[in-house]
VEXLUM-611968 format. One line per 2 residues: for each residue y, z, x of C-alpha. Coordinates in Angstrom, 3 decimals. Layout:
Y Z X; ...
END
This chain:
-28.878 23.355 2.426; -30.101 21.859 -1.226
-31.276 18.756 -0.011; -33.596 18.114 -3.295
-31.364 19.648 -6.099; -30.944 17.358 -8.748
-28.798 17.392 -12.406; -30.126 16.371 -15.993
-26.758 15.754 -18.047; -26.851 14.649 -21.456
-23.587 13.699 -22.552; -23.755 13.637 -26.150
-20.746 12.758 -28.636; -20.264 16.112 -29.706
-21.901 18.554 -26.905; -22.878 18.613 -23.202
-26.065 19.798 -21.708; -27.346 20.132 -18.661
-30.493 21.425 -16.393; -30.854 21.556 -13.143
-34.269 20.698 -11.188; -35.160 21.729 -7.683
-37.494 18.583 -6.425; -39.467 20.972 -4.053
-40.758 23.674 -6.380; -40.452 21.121 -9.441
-38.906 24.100 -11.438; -36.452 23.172 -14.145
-33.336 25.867 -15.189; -31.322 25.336 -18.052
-27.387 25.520 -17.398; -25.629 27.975 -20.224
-21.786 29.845 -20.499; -20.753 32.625 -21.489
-19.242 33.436 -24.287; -19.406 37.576 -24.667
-22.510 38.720 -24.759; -23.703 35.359 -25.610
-25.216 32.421 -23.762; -24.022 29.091 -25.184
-26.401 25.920 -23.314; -24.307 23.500 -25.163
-20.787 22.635 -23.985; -18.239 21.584 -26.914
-17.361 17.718 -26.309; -13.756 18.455 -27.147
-10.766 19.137 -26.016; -6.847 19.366 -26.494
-3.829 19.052 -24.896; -1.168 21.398 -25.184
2.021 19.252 -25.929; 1.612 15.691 -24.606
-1.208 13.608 -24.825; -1.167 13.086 -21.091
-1.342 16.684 -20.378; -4.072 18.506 -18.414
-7.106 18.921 -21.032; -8.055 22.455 -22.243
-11.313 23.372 -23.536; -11.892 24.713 -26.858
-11.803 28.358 -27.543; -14.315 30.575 -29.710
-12.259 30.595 -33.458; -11.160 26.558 -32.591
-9.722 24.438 -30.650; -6.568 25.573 -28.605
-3.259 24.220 -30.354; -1.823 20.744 -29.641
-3.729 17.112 -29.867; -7.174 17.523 -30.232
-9.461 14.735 -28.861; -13.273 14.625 -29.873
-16.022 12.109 -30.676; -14.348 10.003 -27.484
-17.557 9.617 -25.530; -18.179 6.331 -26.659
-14.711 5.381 -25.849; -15.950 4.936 -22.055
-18.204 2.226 -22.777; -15.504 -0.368 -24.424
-14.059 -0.970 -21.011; -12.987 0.034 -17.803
-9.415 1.199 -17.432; -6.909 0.383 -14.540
-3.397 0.485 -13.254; -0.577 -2.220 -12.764
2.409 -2.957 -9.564; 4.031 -0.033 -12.270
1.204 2.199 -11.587; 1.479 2.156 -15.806
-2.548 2.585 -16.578; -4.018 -0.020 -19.284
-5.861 0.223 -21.993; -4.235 2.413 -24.432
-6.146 3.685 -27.285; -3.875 4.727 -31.021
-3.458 8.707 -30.365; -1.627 8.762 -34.161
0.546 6.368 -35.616; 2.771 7.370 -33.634
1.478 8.243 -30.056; -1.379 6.369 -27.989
-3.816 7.468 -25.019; -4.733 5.778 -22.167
-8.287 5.449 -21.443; -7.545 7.074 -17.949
-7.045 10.490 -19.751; -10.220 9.510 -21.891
-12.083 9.535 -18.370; -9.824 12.567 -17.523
-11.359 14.504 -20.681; -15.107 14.209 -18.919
-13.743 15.097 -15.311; -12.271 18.516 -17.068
-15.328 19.108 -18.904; -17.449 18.220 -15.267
-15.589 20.219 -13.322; -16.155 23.446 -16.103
-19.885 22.824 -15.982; -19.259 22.848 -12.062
-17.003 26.245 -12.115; -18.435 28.053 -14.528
-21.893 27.422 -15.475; -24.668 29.649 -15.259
-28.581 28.874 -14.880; -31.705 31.024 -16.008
-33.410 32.752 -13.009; -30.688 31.448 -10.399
-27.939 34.097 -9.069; -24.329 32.883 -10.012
-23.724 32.453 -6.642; -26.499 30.197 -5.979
-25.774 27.810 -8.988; -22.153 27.177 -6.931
-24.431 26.587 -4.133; -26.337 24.095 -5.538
-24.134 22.316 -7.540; -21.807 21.361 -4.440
-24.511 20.278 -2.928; -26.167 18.077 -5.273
-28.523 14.904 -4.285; -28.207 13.216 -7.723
-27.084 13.488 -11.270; -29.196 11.533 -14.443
-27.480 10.841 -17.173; -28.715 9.473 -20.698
-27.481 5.991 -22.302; -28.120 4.246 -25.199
-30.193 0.982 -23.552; -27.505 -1.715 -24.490
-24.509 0.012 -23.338; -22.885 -1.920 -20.493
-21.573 -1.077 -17.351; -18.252 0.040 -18.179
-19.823 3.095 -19.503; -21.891 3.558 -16.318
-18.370 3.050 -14.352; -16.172 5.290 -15.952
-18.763 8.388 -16.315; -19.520 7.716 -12.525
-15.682 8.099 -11.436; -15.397 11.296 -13.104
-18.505 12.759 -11.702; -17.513 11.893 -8.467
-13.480 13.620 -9.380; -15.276 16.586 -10.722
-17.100 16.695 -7.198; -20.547 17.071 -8.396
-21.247 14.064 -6.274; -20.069 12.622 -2.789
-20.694 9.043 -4.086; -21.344 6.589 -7.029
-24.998 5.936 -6.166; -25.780 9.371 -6.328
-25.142 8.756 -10.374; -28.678 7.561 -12.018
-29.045 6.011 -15.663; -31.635 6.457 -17.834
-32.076 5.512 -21.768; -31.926 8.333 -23.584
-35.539 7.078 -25.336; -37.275 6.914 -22.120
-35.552 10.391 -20.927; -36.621 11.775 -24.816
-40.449 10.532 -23.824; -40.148 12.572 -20.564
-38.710 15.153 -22.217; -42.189 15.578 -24.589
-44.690 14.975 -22.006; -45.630 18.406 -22.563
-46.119 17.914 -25.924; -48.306 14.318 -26.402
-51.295 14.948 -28.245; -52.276 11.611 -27.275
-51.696 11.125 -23.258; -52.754 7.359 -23.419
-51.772 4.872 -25.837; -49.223 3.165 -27.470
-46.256 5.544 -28.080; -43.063 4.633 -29.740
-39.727 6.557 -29.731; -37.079 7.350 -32.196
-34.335 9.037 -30.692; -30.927 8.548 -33.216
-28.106 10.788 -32.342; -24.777 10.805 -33.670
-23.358 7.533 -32.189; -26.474 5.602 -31.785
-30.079 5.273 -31.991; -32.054 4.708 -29.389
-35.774 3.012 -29.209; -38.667 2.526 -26.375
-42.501 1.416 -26.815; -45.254 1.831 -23.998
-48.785 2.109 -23.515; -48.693 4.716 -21.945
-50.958 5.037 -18.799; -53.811 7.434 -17.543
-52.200 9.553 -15.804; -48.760 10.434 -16.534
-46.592 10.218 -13.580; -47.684 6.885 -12.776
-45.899 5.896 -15.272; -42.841 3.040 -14.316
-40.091 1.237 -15.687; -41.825 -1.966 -15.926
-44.218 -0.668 -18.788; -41.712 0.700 -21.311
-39.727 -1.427 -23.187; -36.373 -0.342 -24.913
-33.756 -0.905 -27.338; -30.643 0.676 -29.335
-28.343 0.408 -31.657; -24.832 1.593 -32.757
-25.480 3.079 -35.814; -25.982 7.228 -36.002
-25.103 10.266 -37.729; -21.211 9.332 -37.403
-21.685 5.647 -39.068; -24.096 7.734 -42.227
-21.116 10.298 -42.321; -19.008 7.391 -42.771
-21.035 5.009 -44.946; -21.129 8.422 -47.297
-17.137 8.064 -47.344; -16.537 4.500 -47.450
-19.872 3.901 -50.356; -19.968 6.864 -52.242
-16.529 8.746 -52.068; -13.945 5.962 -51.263
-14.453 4.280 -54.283; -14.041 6.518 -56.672
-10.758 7.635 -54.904; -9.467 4.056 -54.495
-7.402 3.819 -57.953; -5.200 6.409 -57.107
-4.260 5.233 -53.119; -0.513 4.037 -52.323
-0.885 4.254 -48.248; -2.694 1.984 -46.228
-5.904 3.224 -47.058; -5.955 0.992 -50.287
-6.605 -1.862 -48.140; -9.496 -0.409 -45.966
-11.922 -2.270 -48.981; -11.363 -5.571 -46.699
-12.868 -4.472 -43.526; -15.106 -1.738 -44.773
-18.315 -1.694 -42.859; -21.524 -2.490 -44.571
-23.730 0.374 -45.265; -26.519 0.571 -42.910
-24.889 -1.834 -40.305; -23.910 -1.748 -37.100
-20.310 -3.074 -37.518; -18.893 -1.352 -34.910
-15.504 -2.607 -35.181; -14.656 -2.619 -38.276
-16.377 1.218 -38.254; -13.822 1.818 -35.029
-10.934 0.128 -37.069; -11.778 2.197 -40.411
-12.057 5.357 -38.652; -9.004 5.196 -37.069
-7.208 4.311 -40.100; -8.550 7.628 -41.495
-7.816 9.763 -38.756; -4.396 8.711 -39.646
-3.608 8.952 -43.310; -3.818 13.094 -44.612
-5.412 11.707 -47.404; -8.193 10.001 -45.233
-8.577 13.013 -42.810; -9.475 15.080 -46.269
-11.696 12.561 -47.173; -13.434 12.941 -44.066
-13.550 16.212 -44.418; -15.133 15.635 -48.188
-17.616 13.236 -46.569; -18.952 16.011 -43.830
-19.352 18.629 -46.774; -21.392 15.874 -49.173
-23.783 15.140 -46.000; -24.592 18.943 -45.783
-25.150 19.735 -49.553; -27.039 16.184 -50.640
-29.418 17.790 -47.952; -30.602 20.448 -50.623
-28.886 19.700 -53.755; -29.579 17.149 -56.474
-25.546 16.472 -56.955; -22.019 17.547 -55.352
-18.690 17.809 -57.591; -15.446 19.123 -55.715
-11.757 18.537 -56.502; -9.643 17.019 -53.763
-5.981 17.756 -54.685; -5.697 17.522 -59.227
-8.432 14.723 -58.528; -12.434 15.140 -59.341
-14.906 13.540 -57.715; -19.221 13.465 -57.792
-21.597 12.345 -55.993; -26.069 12.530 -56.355
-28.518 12.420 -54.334; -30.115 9.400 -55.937
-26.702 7.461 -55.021; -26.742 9.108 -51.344
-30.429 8.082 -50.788; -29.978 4.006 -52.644
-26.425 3.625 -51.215; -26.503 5.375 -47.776
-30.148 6.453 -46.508; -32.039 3.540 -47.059
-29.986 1.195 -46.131; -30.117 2.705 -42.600
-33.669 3.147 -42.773; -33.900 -1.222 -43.207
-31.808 -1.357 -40.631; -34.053 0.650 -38.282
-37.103 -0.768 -39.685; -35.566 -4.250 -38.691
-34.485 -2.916 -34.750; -38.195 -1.811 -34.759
-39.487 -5.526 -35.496; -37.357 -6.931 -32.938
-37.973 -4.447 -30.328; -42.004 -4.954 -31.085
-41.218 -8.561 -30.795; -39.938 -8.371 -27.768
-42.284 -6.504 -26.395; -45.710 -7.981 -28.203
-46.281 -4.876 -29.316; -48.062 -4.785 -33.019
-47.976 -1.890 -35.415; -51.842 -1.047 -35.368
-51.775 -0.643 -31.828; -48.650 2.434 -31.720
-50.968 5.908 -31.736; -48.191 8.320 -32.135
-44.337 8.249 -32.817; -41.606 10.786 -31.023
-38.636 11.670 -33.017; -35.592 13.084 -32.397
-32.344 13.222 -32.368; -29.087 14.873 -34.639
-29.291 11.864 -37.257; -33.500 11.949 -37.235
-33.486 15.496 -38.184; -31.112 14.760 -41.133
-33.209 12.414 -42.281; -36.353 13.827 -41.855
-37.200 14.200 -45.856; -36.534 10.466 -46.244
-37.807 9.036 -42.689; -41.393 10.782 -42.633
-42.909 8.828 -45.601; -41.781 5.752 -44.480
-43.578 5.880 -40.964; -46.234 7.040 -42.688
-46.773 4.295 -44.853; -45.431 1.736 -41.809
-47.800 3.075 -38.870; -50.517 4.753 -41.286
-52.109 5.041 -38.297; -50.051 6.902 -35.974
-49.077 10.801 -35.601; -45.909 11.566 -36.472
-44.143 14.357 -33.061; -41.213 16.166 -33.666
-39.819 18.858 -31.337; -41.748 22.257 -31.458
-40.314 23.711 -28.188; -38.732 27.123 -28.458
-36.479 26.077 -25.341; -32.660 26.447 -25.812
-32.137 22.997 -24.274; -32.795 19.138 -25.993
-35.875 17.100 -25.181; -33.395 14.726 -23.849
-31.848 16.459 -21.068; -35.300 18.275 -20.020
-36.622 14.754 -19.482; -33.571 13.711 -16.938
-34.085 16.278 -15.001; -37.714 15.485 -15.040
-36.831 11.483 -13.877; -36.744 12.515 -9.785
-39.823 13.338 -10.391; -40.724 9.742 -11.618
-38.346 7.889 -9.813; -40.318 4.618 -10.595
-39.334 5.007 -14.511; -35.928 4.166 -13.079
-34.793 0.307 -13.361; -34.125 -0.018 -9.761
-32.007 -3.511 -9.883; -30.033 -2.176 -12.767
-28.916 0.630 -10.737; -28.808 -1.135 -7.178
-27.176 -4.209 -8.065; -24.389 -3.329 -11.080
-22.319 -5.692 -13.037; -19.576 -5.003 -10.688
-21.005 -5.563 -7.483; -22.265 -8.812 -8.934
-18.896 -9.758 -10.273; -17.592 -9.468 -6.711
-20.332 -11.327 -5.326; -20.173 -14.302 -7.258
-16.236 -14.665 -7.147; -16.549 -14.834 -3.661
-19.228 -16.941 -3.306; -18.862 -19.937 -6.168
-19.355 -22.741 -4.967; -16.680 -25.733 -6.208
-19.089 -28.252 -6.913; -22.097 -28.163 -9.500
-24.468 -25.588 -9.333; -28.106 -24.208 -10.714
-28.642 -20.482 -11.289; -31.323 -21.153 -8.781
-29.031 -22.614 -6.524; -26.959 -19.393 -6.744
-29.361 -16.862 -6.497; -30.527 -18.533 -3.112
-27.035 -18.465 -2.024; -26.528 -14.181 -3.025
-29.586 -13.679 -1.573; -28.180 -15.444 2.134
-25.119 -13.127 1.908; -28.512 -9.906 1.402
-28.145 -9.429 -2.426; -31.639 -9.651 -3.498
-31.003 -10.671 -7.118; -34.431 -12.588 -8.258
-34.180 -10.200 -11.401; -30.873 -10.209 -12.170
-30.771 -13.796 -13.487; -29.715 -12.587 -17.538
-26.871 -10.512 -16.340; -25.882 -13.317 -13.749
-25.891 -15.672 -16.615; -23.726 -13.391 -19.054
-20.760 -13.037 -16.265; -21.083 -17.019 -15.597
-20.666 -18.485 -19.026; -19.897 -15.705 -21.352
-15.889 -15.856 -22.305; -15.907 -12.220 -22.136
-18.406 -10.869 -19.813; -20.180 -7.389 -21.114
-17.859 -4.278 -20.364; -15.199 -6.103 -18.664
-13.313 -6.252 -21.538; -12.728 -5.024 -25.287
-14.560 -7.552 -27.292; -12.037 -6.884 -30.409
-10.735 -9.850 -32.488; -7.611 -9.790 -33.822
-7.881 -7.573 -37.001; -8.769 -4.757 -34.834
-6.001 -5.370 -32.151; -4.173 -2.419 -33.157
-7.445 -0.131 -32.438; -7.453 -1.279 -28.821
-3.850 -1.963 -27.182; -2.096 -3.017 -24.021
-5.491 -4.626 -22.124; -3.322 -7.892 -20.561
-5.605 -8.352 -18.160; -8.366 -8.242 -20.441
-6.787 -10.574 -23.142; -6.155 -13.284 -21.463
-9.757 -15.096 -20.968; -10.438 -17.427 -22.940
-13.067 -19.395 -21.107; -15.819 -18.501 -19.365
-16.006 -18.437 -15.467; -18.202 -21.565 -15.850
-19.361 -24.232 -18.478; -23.129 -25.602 -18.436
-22.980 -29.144 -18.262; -25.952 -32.177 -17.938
-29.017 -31.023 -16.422; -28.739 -27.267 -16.781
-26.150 -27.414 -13.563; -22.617 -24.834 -13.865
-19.626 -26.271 -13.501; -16.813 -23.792 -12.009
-13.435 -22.876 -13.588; -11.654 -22.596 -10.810
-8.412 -20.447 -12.728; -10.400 -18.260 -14.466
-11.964 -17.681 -11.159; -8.624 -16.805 -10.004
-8.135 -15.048 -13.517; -11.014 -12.765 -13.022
-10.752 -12.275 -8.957; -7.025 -10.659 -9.445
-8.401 -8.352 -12.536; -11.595 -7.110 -10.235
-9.238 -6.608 -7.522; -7.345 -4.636 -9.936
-10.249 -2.874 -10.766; -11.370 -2.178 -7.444
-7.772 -0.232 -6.523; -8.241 1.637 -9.667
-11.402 3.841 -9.545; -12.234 6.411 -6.472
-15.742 5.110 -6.531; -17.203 2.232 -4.386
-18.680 -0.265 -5.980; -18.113 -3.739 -3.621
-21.475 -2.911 -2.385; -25.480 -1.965 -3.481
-26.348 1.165 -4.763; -29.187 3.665 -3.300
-31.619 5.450 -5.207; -30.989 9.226 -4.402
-34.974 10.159 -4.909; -37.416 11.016 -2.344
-40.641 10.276 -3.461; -42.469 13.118 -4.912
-45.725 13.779 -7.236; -44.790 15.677 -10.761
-46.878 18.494 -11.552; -46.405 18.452 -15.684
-44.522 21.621 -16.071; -41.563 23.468 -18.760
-38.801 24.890 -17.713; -37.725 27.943 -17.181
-37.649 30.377 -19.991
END
């Protein structure tokens, strides 16, 4: 039996890795493939279908992806809303495939269960026998897997449904979350030169950056959820891939566009922002033009050479085109570098945290490394004070996955009412239980605690599904210029006021349609996804003391 066999999985936006951790013998092993004669520990986050878009997903092969529709960079398609099916069994939303052909979200979700059930199949583990890595992972006790810290629900939903059909786990509460800034702090334990202190992370992958701050304590393992304080962003390597396209390149190219692209200068996302829809809208719009998807292709190449070179000249087609570094750096690099500078501010507000008391800074992540050169001498001059840690581990695996599979170990770093009372269960909860007249959130609580939800710290979240119009995850929050990046959500379109409105004396007052509104969409919902989630969530951990360790080599 593998009672205490637990899975670190980092689901990135353009690989998968994963280590396993056996909570007895606190001994981490690295998952890898085969590829030859080589071991590969990062699993491609693509795949294609052979003819129709609906079509089992296969994986990509070693000179490219297999013919047909290719679908990649969809990982942060899971966290814009759940999915679910009609009386027609037809499933909603529908994403824009091409022009021509869209993709349900289903086969979105259906792209992660392939991929989870390959990591289940075929992967192999340092030190373990290939027979014992079946062993243990059908026979899992949990799975932890990284998020950026603001991403809603509907991420945790959809990832925890295909875990569950890849069979890695029995049940939805066997799924934990972690922000990937905590897990990256985990992840250089190890490595601290400072073990107590205040310690901020920088973790900015492709999608998204991720921060935390903590003081950190004594001793290491003591440390809980409670002291760390975290934040993120939408903005990574993708959005400075695409600010070097739509600042640098675009422009330059613009005179000589017929298609639809010539119009892309009235949503174009600012430089350095977030912007996340008009960055979905654009992107789409460039997937779909062959004079966009070279210009992409134009935009990767600059990234790479403005590394190392003072300027870049290519022809596209009869057409020249130039950029510097100078322009890269004023135009693209430090406008992203305000922009973090000005998530750090708020997340030290937050937090009362001041900038002579951080000691050391961690810093990782795809988008970090990139911009290395340009981000070192500007913590240096911010936090004169503090030592700059980057990763100098010769393992084959991320800091970010190590530290998952490091978190059973530390079960307290988990947010336990995050994970044991979700937005969904609390959805359920409080269409059932509404009461007709005026109410407090006091009032409420008191009432969800009678019925055994013990929700004293769930009051924010219990707020945003009373008297937001649309709740976080439970919907696409797209206006209507972006309505043709996100189609077919009736369910989710039709809201337009909140469940309640906060009238004299801080009481609720109910909408009793939209109560009926959102009761027929959960129940919806609810007949949609495998999982369970009409009730509380356990923690999978048993309690257990971490003895600092690496893993296996």
């Amino acid at each position: 039996m593998n009672q205490n066999w637990y899975l670190g999985l980092d689901l990135g936006t353009t690989h998968l890795q994963a280590v396993l951790v056996n909570g007895d013998r606190q001994q981490q092993y690295p998952l890898y493939w085969e590829r030859g004669d080589e071991r590969i520990f990062s699993l491609p986050m693509a795949v294609s279908s052979a003819q129709k878009v609906n079509q089992a997903w296969q994986i990509s092969t070693e000179s490219g992806l297999t013919t047909g529709k290719t679908l990649e960079g969809w990982q942060p398609f899971l966290r814009l809303a759940p999915c679910y099916f009609d009386e027609s069994r037809t499933w909603f939303p529908t994403l824009p495939w091409s022009n021509q052909q869209a993709l349900s979200l289903k086969s979105v979700g259906e792209a992660l269960t392939f991929l989870l059930e390959l990591l289940k199949d075929k992967a192999l583990a340092l030190d373990l026998a290939p027979m014992r890595v079946r062993d243990v992972l059908g026979d899992l006790a949990g799975v932890i897997v990284g998020v950026p810290t603001h991403w809603d629900d509907s991420y945790r939903l959809n990832v925890r449904e295909s875990l569950q059909q890849s069979t890695l786990v029995k049940t939805a509460d066997q799924v934990v979350f972690v922000p990937e800034a905590i897990a990256t702090l985990l992840g250089f334990q190890n490595q601290l030169p400072q073990t107590v202190g205040g310690t901020l992370v920088i973790h900015s992958g492709e999608s998204y950056t991720d921060l935390a701050v903590v003081d950190l304590p004594e001793y290491f393992p003591k440390l809980e959820n409670q002291q760390i304080q975290s934040h993120s962003f939408d903005y990574g390597g993708n959005a400075l891939e695409q600010d070097i396209l739509c600042q640098l390149i675009y422009p330059q190219w613009l005179p000589q566009l017929q298609d639809t692209l010539s119009n892309l200068a009235k949503t174009m996302p600012r430089a350095g922002e977030v912007d996340s829809e008009y960055r979905l809208l654009a992107a789409w719009q460039w997937r779909n033009s062959p004079v966009g998807r070279s210009l992409i292709q134009a935009a990767r190449q600059t990234k790479k050479l403005l590394q190392q070179r003072d300027q870049f000249s290519a022809y596209l087609g009869d057409q020249q085109w130039q950029v510097t570094r100078p322009e890269l750096e004023k135009q693209v690099i430090y406008p992203f570098i305000q922009q973090l500078n000005q998530q750090i501010n708020h997340l030290f507000a937050q937090s009362g945290t001041v900038i002579q008391g951080i000691q050391q800074i961690i810093c990782s992540g795809s988008n970090t490394d990139y911009c290395w050169q340009w981000l070192e001498p500007w913590l240096q001059q911010k936090f004169p004070q503090a030592e700059l840690i980057r990763d100098s581990s010769t393992q084959p695996v991320n800091r970010v996955v190590v530290g998952l599979a490091l978190v059973p170990l530390i079960p307290k770093i988990v947010d336990g009412d995050r994970h044991r009372y979700h937005d969904y269960f609390l959805l359920g909860e409080l269409l059932r239980s509404l009461p007709k007249e005026p109410f407090s959130l006091d009032t409420l609580q008191r009432q969800l605690q009678i019925q055994g939800a013990n929700v004293r710290h769930c009051g924010d979240r219990l707020q945003e599904l009373l008297y937001s119009q649309r709740p976080a995850g439970l919907a696409p929050d797209l206006d209507e210029q972006q309505s043709n990046v996100f189609l077919e959500y009736p369910m989710g379109n039709t809201p337009t006021t909140a469940l309640c409105w906060l009238g004299e004396q801080g009481l609720y007052h109910l909408h009793e349609a939209q109560q009926d509104h959102f009761l027929e969409y959960w129940q919806y919902l609810h007949q949609s996804y495998k999982i369970k989630f009409a009730e509380p969530y356990n923690l999978p951990f048993r309690q257990t003391v971490l003895q600092l360790g690496e893993p296996a080599h």
